[in-house]
C-alpha positions, -999 to +999 in steps of 0.1 A: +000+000+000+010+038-008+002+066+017-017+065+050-022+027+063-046+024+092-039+002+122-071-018+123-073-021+162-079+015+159-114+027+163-122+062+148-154+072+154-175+046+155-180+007+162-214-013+160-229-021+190-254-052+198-285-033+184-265-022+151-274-048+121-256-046+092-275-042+060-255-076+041-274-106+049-236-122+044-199-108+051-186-090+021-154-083+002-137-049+006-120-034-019-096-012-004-081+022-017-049+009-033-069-015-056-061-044-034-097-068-029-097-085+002-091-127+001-117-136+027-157-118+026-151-109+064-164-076+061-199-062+072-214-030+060-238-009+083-250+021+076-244+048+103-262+087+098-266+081+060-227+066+056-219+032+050-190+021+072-174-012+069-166-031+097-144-066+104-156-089+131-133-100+151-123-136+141-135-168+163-103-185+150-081-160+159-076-157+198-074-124+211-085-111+179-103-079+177-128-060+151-117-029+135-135+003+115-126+002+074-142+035+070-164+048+050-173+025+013-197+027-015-209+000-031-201-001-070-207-026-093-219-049-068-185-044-051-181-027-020-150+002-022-134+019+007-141+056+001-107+084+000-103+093+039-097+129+023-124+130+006-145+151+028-118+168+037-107+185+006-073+171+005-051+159-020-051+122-016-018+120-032-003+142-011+012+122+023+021+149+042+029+146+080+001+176+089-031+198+081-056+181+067-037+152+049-048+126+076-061+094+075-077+082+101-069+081+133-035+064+133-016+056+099+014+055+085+037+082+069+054+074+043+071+113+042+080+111+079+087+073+078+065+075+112+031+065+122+007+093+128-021+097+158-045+121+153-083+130+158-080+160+129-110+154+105-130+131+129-164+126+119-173+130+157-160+167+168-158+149+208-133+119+193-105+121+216-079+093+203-070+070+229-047+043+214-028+016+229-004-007+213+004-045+230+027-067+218-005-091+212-017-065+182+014-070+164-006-107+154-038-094+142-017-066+120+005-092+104-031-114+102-051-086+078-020-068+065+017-077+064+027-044+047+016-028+076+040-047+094+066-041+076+059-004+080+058-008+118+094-025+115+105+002+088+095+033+114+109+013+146+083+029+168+086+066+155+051+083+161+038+119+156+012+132+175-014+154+158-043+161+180-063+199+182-089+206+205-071+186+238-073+199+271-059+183+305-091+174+313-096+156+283-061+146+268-053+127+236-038+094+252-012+073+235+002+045+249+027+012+242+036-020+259+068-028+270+066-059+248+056-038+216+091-012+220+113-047+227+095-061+193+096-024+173+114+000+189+146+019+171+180-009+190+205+012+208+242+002+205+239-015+241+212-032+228+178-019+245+156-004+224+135+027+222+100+047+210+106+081+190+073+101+200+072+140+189+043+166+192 
């Protein structure tokens, strides 16, 4: 993938609850911004204020495994098609920048800044406050659904940008990673340790 890559055990704005129903009788396909068509129909489409959102169920076979927000998709030619994150946005999707409005969600990868971005700019939900943790155990469900992203994650060895606006101490943007994660990640010192880059 080129660009921004979401990290799929972060949840934007929204996530189904037991009273949401999808509107596929059976898990569909995604088709995902780069062109790519996902192997397995996993995916169910509800539709939230007039949107459709595409969501993953978390999978029985997998344990620990968890569900995670596509984003917005239409449906074209019978195929469902995740929509430009900038799109509503008025942004260049082409353009990767590290700032402004050239986000994609609410943690993804920058391929300029060879970091991974956090950020609640262009939430649907003016009240999203990211809170995002990252555990050692999430590293399996990334390489599961996408082992570019992995590969990202090794590439930035835990370099992340923080990008939040309207944060106060009351209500803080919160960003947090396991011990485990920065040992599996993180940037290797010369005595061996290792380390998390995180700037503001």
């Amino acid at each position: 993938m080129d660009g921004n890559v979401k990290l799929f055990s972060v949840q934007y704005d929204w996530s189904p609850s037991q009273t949401d129903t999808p509107i596929n009788s059976d898990p569909v396909h995604i088709t995902f911004l780069d062109g790519y068509r996902s192997d397995n129909a996993h995916f169910d489409i509800y539709e939230v204020s007039g949107t459709f959102i595409a969501y993953s169920a978390p999978d029985p076979e997998i344990p620990d495994s968890i569900g995670y927000v596509v984003g917005e998709v239409e449906e074209l030619n019978g195929e469902w098609t995740e929509l430009n994150p900038n799109s509503d946005l008025g942004g260049d999707p082409n353009d990767q920048g590290g700032g402004g409005n050239d986000t994609g969600g609410p943690l993804y990868y920058d391929q300029d800044s060879g970091s991974f971005v956090i950020s609640n700019i262009g939430a649907m939900n003016e009240d999203f406050i990211p809170s995002v943790q990252l555990t050692k155990s999430d590293l399996k469900d990334i390489e599961y659904y996408d082992r570019e992203m992995l590969d990202n994650l090794e590439d930035s060895k835990a370099r992340f940008t923080l990008e939040f606006e309207n944060t106060t101490s009351d209500a803080p943007g919160l960003f947090a990673l396991g011990a485990e994660f920065v040992e599996e990640m993180g940037k290797k010192s010369a005595s061996g340790g290792r380390g998390s880059l995180i700037l503001e």
